[in-house]
Each structure stands twice: as structure tokens, then as C-alpha cells.
C-alpha positions as CSV (number, residue, x, y, z in Angstrom):
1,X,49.4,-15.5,9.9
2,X,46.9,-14.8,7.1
3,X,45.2,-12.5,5.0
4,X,42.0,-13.5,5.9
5,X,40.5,-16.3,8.0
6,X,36.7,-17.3,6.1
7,X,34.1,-19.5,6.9
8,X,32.2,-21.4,3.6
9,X,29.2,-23.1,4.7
10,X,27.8,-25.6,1.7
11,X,24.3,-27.0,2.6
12,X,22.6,-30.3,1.3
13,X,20.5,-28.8,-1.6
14,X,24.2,-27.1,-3.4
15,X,26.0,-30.8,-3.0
16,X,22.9,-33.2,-4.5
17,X,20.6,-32.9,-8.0
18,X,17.1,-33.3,-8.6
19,X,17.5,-36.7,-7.5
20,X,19.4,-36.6,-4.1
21,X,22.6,-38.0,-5.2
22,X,25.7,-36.6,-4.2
23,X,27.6,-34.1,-7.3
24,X,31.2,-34.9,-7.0
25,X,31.7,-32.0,-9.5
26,X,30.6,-29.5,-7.1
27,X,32.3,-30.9,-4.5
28,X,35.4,-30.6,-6.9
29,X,34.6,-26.8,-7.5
30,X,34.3,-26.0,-4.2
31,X,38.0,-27.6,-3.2
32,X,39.4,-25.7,-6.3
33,X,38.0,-22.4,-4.9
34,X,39.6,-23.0,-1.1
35,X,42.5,-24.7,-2.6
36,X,42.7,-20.9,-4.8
37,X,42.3,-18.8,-2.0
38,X,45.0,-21.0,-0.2
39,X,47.8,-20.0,-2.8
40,X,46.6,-16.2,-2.2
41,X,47.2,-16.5,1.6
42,X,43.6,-16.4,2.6
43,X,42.7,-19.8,4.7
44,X,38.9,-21.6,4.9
45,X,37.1,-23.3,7.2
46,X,34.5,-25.6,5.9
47,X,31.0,-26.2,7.1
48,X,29.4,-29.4,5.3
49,X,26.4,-30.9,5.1
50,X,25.4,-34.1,3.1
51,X,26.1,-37.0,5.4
52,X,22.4,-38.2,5.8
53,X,22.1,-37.6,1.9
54,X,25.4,-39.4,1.8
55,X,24.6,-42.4,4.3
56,X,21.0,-42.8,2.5
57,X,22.9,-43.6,-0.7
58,X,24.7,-46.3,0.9
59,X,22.1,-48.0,2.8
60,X,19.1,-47.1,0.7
61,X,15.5,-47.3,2.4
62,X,15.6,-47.9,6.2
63,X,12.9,-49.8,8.5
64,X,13.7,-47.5,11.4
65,X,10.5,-46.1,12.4
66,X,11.9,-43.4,14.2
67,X,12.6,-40.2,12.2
68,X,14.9,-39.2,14.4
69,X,17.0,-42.8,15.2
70,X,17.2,-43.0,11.1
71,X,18.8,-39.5,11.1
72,X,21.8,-41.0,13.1
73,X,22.4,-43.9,11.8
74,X,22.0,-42.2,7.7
75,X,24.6,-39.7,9.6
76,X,27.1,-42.2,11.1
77,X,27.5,-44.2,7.5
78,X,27.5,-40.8,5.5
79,X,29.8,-39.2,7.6
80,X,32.9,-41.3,6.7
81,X,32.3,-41.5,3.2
82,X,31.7,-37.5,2.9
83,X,35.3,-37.0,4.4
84,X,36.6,-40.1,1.7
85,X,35.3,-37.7,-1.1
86,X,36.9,-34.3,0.4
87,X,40.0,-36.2,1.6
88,X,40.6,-37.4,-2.5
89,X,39.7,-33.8,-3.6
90,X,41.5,-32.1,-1.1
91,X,44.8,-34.5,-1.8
92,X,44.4,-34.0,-5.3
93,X,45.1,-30.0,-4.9
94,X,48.1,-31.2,-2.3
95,X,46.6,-30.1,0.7
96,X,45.3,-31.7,3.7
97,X,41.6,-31.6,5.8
98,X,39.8,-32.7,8.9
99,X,37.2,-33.5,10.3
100,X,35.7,-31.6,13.1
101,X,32.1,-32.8,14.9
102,X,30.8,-30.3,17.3
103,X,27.9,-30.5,19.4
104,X,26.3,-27.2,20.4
105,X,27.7,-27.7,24.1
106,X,31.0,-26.9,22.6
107,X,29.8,-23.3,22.0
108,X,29.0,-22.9,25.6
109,X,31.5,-21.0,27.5
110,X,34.1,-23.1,29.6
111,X,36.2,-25.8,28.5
112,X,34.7,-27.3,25.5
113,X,34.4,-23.9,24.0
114,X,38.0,-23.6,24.5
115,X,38.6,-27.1,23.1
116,X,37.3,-26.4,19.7
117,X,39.4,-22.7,19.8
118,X,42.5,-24.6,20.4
119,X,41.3,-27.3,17.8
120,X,40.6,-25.0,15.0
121,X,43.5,-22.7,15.5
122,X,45.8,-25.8,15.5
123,X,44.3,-27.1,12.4
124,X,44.8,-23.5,10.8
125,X,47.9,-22.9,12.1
126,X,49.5,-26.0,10.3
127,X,47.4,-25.7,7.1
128,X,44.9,-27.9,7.3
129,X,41.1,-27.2,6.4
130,X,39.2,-28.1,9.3
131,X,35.7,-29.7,7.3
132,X,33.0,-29.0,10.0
133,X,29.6,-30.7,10.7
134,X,26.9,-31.5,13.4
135,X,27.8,-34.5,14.7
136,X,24.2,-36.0,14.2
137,X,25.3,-39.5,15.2
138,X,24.9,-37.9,18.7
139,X,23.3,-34.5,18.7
140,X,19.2,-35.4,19.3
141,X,17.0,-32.7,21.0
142,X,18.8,-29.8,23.5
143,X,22.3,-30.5,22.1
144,X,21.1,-30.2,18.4
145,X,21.7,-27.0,16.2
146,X,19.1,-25.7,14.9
147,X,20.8,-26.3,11.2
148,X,24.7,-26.0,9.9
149,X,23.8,-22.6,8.9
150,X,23.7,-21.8,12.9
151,X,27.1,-24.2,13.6
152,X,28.8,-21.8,10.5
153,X,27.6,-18.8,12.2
154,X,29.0,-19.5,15.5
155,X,32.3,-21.3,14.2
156,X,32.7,-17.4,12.8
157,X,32.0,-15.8,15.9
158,X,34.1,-18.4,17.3
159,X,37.7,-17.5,15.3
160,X,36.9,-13.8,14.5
161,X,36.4,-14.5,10.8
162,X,36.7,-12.4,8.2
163,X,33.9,-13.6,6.0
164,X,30.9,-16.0,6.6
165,X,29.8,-17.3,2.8
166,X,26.7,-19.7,3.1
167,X,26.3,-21.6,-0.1
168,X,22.8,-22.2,-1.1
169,X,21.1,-23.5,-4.8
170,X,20.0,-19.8,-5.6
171,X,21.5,-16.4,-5.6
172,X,20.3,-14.6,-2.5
173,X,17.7,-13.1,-0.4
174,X,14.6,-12.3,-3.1
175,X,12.2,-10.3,-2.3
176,X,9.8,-13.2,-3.1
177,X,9.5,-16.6,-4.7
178,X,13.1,-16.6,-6.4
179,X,11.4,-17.9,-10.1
180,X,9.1,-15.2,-9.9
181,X,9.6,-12.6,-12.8
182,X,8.3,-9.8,-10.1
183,X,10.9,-11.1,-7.4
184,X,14.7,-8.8,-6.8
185,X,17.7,-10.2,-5.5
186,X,18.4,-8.3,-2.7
187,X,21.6,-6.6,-2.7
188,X,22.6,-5.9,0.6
189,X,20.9,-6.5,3.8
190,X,21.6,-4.9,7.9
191,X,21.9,-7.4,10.8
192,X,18.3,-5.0,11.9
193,X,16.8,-5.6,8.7
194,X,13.0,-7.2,9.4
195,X,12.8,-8.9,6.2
196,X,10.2,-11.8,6.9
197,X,7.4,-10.4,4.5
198,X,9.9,-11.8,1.7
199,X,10.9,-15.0,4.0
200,X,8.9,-18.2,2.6
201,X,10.9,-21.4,4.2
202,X,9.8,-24.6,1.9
203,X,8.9,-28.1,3.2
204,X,11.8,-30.2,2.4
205,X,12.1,-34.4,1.8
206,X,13.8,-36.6,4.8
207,X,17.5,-36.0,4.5
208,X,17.3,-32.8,1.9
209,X,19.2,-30.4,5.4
210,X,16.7,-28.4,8.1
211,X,17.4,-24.7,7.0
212,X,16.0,-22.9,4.9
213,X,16.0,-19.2,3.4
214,X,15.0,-17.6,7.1
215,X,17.5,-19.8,8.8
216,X,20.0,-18.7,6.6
217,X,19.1,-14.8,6.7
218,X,18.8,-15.0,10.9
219,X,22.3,-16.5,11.4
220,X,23.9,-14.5,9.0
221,X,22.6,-11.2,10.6
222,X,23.3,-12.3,14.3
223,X,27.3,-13.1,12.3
224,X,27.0,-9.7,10.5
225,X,26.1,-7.9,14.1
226,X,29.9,-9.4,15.3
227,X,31.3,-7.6,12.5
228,X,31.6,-10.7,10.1
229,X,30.7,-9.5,6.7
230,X,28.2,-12.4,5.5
231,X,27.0,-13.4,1.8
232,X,24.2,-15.8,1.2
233,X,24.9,-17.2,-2.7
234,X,24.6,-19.4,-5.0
235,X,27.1,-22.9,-4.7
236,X,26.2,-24.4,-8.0
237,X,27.6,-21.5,-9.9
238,X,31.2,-21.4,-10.7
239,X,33.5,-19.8,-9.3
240,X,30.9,-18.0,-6.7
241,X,33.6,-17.5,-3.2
242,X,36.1,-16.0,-6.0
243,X,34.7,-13.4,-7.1
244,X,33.0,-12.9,-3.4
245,X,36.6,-12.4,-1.9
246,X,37.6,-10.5,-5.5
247,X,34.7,-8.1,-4.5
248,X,32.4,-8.8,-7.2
249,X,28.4,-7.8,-6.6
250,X,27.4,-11.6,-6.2
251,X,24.5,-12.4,-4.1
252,X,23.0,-10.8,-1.1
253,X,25.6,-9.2,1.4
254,X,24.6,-8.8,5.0
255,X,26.4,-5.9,7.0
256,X,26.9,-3.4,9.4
């Protein structure tokens, strides 16, 4: 029914400044981008972050002790009020979104893989952009991902996409500290590529997302090894899926 069937990814650190505040704007270029691609045939499905981030705004500091129960409820305020911003965004371009919570048992084969198929094809097959995220109101412990860069990597397995894009706040895979004047972007990358001598993960803040760098690499190899042509690049730049999809050298491409 389309050209192409792709999978964006946008964590945490791309949506929020130095400050942890949500950036409308970027959230703004982002819909521009899908709403783009939409006109040229080419349909998205969106993995999003930002609901703790999103719920800690709201409700500010929390007395929950536990790391854990605070997570959830951060989750179940932000939640809402992330799809409120995409909804306006999205309506703006005239075009329509949903939202779509899996837990990891929906990846497991048997009926609740088969649910979220028939719930994603749906979605696509009317035009909608499915908006997917961990449902962290109820995922704790064996049912948790390990990060939305794993649920973008399976929901790309999972619909045979075309392209896996994960968003992040710099332009690649380096092959060391990304500020560094002796560090390389690294240009293209093989799903049996051993690259964890460059692979630093940093400690991030409560609510700032769980994956970093080597998450990011790891699932887009084990996508790349299905045939899913993956680019890890930078969100906060304009225009970045364009000129992926136009074919333009932008940030590190992982391939067969």
C-alpha cells in the first residue's frame, strides 16, 4: 500500500533541554518530517519516549520512595499529556495518531503478538500513525524492555520495516567521547561489528530514558541482521529523517 513502511524512534534526551523540560518545537519538527514523508507515500510509525519527563513536569517532586513505584505513576500522568501534544501537532498537519502501549509479552509468539500485528496494520492501513511506548504504568521487572530503543527494534521486526531511524542528541556512533576533537563519526556499521572499545554508556538523572549509546548500537544491529537498514542520528537537527530517506550521508548507518 506504500512505498515504504519506517519506524522513527525519538528518545527522552532529543524531546527535553538542559533543563528537562519538554521542546514543543522538536516535537513540531518531527510531525512536519512524518507528516512530509506522508504526502510522498512513505508511512511512520512512532516510538516515543518522554512520559516520565512529561509526568515529572506536572506533578513536580514526588515522596514515593520507591524508584520504581515513582516511575509509574510519573508515566501514567505523562502519558496522556504526551499524546495531547502529538494529537495538536499531528491535527495541525490534518492527520490523525494513536496511541499504542505494548508490554514485552506482546512480542512473544501467540496471540498477543498477533494482536499488536493486526493493531498496527489496522492503524496503517487507514492512515493513522500509531505513536508507540512502554507502557510503564504497568511494565515492572520480567515484562519491562530493556529501553524504547529495544520496543523500536522489535516493532520493525514486527511489520517488516523498511527503515529503523533512532533519534538521539548526537550524530552517530563515534569512535569515542563525541566532543572529543580525536573522536570520528562512524559512517557505517555491520550487525557483526564488535564496536564496544568505542561504547561508553553515561549515567543519566531519574526520568532522563534507560538507553544509552550501546543500547542503541545492539538493537539496531540485531534490526539490521533482519534486513532493516538502521541509522542512529541526531533528532535536534532539522530536517534529519529527510534527508535519511533522500539518501543523504547523515549519521551512522547499520547494515548488512
Amino acid at each position: 500500500m506504500y512505498k515504504q513502511r519506517i519506524v522513527v524512534k525519538v528518545g527522552t534526551n532529543v524531546m527535553t533541554n538542559r533543563d528537562n523540560k519538554i521542546v514543543r518545537p522538536v516535537l513540531k519538527e518531527l510531525v512536519r518530517q512524518i507528516a512530509e514523508l506522508y504526502e510522498r507515500d512513505i508511512i511512520t510509525i512512532l516510538v516515543s519516549s518522554g512520559s516520565v519527563i512529561a509526568g515529572k513536569e506536572v506533578l513536580g517532586a514526588s515522596s514515593i520512595k520507591n524508584k520504581t513505584q515513582k516511575r509509574q505513576v510519573y508515566s501514567a500522568i505523562g502519558q496522556p499529556r504526551m499524546m495531547r501534544l502529538y494529537y495538536n501537532i499531528f491535527h495541525d498537519y490534518g492527520m490523525k495518531c494513536a496511541q499504542v502501549l505494548p508490554t514485552k509479552r506482546d512480542f512473544s509468539p501467540g496471540i498477543h503478538r498477533q494482536n499488536m500485528i493486526n493493531c498496527c496494520e489496522g492503524l496503517l492501513s487507514e492512515g493513522v500513525i500509531p505513536i508507540a511506548n512502554e507502557d510503564d504504568a504497568v511494565s515492572v521487572t520480567m515484562s519491562m524492555f530493556s529501553d524504547n530503543d529495544e520496543l523500536a527494534s522489535l516493532i520493525a521486526q514486527l511489520i517488516n520495516a523498511d527503515k529503523l531511524i533512532i533519534l538521539t542528541d548526537i550524530d552517530g556512533v563515534y569512535t569515542g567521547h563525541p566532543e572529543a576533537e580525536s573522536s570520528d563519526l562512524i559512517s557505517y556499521i555491520e550487525p557483526g561489528d564488535n564496536l564496544e572499545k568505542y561504547i561508553k554508556d553515561s549515567n543519566k538523572r531519574e526520568g532522563e530514558g534507560r538507553g544509552g549509546m550501546g543500547s542503541k548500537l545492539d538493537f539496531a544491529q540485531q534490526a539490521a541482521a533482519k534486513n532493516i537498514t538502521t541509522y542512529i542520528a541526531n533528532g535536534k537537527k532539522d530536517n534529519t529523517i529527510i534527508d535519511i530517506i533522500d539518501g543523504k550521508n547523515v549519521g551512522t548507518k547499520v547494515a548488512l
